[in-house]
C-alpha atoms as one frame of an Amber mdcrd trajectory, in Angstrom:
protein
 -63.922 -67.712  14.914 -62.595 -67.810  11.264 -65.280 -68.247   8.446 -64.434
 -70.148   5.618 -66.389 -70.899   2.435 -65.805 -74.104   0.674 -66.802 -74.115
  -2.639 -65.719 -77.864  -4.578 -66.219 -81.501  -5.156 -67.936 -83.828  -2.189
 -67.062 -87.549  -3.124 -66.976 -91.383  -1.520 -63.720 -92.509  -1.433 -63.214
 -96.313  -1.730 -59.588 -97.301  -0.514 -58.105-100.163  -1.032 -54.511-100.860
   0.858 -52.254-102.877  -0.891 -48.999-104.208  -0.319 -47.794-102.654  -3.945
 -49.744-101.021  -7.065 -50.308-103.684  -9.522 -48.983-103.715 -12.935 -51.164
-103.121 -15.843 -53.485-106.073 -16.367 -52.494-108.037 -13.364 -54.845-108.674
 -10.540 -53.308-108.748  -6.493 -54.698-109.300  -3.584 -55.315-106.143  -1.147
 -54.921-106.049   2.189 -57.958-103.983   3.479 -61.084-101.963   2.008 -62.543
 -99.205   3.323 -65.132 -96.289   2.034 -64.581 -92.950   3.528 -66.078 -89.898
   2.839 -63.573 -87.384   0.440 -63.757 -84.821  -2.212 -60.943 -82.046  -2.536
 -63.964 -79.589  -1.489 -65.579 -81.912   1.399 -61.956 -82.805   2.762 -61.329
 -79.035   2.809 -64.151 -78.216   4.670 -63.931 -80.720   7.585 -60.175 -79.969
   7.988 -61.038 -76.088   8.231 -63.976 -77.377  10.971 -61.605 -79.754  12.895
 -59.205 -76.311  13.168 -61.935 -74.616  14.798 -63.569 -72.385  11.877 -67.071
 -71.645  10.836 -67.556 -73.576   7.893 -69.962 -73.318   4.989 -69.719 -75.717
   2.352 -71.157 -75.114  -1.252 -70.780 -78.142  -3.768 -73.129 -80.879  -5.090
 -74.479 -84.248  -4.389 -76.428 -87.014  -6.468 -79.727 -88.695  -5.525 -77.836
 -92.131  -5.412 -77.284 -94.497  -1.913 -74.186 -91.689  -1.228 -75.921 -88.806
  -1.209 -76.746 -88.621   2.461 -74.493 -90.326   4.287 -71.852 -87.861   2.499
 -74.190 -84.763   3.963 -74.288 -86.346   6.798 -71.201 -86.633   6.769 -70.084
 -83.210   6.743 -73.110 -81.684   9.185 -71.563 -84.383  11.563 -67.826 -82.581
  11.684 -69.478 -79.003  12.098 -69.720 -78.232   8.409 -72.925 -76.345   7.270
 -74.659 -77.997   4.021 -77.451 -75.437   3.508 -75.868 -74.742  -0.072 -75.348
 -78.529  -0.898 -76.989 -78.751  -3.534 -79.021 -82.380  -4.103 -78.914 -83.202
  -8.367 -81.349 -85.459  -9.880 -80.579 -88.093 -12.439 -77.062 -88.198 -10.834
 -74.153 -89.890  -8.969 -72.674 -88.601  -6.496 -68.747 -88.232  -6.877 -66.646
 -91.110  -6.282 -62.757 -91.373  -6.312 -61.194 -94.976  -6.428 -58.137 -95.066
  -4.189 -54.762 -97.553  -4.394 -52.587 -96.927  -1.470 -49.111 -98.886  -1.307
 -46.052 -97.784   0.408 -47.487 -94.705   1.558 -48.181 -93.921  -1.546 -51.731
 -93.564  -3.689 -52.867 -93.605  -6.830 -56.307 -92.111  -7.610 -59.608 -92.123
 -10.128 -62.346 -89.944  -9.520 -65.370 -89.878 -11.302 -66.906 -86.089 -11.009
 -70.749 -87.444 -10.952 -72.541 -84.456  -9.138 -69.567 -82.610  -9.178 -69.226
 -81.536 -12.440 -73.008 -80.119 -12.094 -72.152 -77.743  -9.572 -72.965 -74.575
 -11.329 -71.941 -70.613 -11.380 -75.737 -69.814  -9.826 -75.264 -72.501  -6.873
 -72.325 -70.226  -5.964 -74.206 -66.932  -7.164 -77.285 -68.085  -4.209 -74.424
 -68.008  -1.459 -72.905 -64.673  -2.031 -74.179 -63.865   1.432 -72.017 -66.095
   2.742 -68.888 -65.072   0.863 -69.227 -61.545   1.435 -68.908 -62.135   5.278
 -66.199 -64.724   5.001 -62.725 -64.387   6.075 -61.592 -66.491   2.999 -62.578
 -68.832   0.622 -61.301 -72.069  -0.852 -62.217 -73.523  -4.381 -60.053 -76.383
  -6.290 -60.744 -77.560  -9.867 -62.898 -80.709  -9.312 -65.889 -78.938 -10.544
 -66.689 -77.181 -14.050 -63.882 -74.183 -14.906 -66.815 -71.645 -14.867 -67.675
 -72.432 -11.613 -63.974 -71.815 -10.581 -64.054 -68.869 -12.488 -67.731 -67.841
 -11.089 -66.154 -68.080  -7.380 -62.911 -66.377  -8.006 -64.959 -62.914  -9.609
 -67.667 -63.183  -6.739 -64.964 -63.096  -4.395 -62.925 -60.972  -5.804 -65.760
 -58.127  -5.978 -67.174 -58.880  -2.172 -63.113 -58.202  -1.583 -62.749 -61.652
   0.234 -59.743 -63.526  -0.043 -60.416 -66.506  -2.325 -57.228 -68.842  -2.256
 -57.214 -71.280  -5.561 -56.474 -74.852  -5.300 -55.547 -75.797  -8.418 -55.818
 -79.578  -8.760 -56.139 -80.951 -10.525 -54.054 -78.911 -12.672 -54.680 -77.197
 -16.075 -53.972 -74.090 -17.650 -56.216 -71.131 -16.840 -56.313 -67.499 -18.298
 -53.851 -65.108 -16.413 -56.822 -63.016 -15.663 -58.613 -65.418 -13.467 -55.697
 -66.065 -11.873 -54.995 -62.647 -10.910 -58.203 -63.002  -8.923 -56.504 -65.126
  -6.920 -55.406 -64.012  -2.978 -53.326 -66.881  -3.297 -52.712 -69.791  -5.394
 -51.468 -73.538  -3.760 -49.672 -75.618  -6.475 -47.464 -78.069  -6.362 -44.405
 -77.805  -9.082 -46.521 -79.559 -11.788 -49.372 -77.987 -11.000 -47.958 -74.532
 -11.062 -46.127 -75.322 -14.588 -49.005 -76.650 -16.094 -51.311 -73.343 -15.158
 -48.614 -71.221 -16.285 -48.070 -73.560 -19.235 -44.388 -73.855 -18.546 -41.726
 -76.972 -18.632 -42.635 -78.881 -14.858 -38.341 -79.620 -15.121 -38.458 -75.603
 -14.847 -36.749 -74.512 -11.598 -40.057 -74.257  -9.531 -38.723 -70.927  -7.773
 -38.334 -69.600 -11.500 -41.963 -70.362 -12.032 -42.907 -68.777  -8.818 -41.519
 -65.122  -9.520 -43.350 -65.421 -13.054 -46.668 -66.240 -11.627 -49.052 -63.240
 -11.891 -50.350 -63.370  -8.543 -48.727 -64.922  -4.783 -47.895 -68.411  -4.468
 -48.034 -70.870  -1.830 -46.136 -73.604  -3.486 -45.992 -77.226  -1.423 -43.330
 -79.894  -1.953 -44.498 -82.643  -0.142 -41.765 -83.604   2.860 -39.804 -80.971
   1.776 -42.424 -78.262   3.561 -43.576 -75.548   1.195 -42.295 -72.335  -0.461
 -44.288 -68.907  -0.456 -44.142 -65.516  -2.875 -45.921 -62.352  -2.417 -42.970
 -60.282  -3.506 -39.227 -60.533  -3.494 -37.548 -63.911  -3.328 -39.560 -67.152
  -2.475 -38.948 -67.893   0.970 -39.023 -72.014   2.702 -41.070 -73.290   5.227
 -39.314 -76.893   6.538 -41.593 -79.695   6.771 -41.963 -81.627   9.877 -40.439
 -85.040  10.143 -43.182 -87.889  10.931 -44.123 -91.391   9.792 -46.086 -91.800
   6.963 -48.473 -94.104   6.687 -51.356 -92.526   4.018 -50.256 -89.364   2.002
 -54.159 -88.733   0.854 -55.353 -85.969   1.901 -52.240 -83.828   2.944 -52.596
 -81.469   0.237 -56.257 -80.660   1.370 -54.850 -80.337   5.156 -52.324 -77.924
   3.945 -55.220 -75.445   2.177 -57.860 -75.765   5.353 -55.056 -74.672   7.767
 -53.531 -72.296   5.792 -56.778 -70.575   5.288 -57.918 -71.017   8.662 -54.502
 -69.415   9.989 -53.954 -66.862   7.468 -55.288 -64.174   9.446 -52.045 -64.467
  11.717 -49.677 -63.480   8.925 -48.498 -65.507   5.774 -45.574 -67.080   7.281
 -47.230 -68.365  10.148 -50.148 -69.802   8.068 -47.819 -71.858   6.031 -45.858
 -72.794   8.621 -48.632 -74.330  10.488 -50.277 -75.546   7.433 -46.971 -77.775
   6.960 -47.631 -78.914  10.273 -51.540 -79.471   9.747 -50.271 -81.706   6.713
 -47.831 -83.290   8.339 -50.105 -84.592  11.030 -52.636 -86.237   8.743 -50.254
 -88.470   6.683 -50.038 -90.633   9.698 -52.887 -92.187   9.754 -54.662 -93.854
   7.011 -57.923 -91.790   4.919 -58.592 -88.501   3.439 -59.924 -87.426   6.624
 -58.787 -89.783   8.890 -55.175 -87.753  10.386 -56.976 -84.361   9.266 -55.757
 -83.208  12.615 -57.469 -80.240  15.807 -55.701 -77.594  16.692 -54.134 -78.792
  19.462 -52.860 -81.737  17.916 -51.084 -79.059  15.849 -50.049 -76.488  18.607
 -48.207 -79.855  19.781 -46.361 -80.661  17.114 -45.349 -77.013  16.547 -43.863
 -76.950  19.840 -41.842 -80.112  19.644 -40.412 -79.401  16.612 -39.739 -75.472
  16.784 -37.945 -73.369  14.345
């Protein structure tokens, strides 16, 4: 079984579905509400657990109303809270959601998150020393990202960077880095480049391998040489939130099998959880992904 570490933001999403986004100062009538459980870091975790990996998760939660129905949350998919850590005097993480059209449109307000600390991750270096990867994002403090990335680095355990959302970081941390997972902003803005900048340009200048995902499209990957494609997989979408966190769990999970099959089934992983609505609600099993691989072969 695969061991991942999750180390990143746990938050309550609350969705509301809409037939369109509204324009600025004008009020509409949605269609449904619905709070669901999310988090770059959480979502990470359970799609990771739903692929069949050992998951540990290390992030933080408030002592508000959230707090443990968001553990519970987690412990409930397979995930292993040990190193949640509980902060007084604090919300838990929230992130407002629009979704229209397939599309969303997002808030989130860090709360417990941005409390998550370099000697919360320090505690679980146990953990990361026996892992077969580990995931962070950038929905906690910078010297927490930074904190993960060095532990890593020195236990020599493959720490893939999610970084979203995006801002520029110091070429040194990101040559930590096993693997970075941008989009084409994201990428730009970390290497502090024009996002109109061919993103395949921006890929060979990146100082470490890239895993680069453009939505429908499928993704693009770099260790060395040329960036190479991975197709997407056609489906219908119905709720786009989420996909991004799909792609990292799987790609993590798989990445043991080689880097092109990772990404290719982390395009499929993604694929499969844009059709139904929620964070977590498409994140998919691995035989819902075996399924679609083989209908849809290469």
């Amino acid at each position: 079984m695969t061991r991942i570490v999750v180390v990143g933001s746990i938050n309550m999403d609350l969705v509301t579905v809409a037939l369109r986004f509204p324009a600025p100062g004008e009020t509409l009538l949605g269609e449904r509400f619905l709070s669901v459980h999310g988090g770059k870091g959480g979502n990470q975790a359970v799609a990771a657990a739903r692929l069949g990996a050992d998951v540990h998760m290390i992030g933080a939660v408030g002592d508000d109303a959230f707090a443990q129905s968001l553990c519970d949350g987690l412990a409930e998919e397979g995930v292993d809270v040990t190193h949640v850590a509980r902060i007084a005097n604090s919300s838990s993480g929230t992130a407002s959601i629009i979704v229209a059209g397939g599309e969303n449109e997002i808030v989130v307000v860090s709360g417990a998150n941005a409390r998550l600390e370099h000697s919360h991750v320090a505690k679980a270096q146990h953990l990361i020393a026996n892992a077969d990867a580990v995931l962070v994002q950038m929905e906690i403090p910078l010297q927490t990202v930074e904190a993960t990335l060095r532990i890593a680095h020195a236990q020599q355990v493959p720490v893939i960077l999610n970084p979203a959302p995006a801002q520029p970081l110091p070429e040194a941390w990101l040559r930590l880095a096993r693997y970075i997972t941008p989009n084409q902003h994201e990428l730009a803005t970390l290497l502090g480049a024009d996002a109109s900048e061919d993103f395949r340009d921006l890929m060979r200048r990146a100082p470490c391998p890239v895993v680069l995902t453009r939505g429908g499209e499928g993704a693009w990957f770099r260790e060395e040489g040329e960036p190479q494609h991975q197709t997407g997989f056609a489906v219908e979408v119905v709720d786009s939130t989420g996909a991004g966190d799909t792609f990292n769990a799987a790609f993590a999970v798989f990445l043991h099998e080689s880097l092109p099959i990772a990404v290719r089934k982390a395009c499929a992983a993604a694929a499969l959880s844009v059709t139904r609505l929620g964070a977590r609600g498409g994140m998919p099993r691995t035989a819902e992904v075996d399924a679609l691989l083989a209908r849809q072969r290469v």
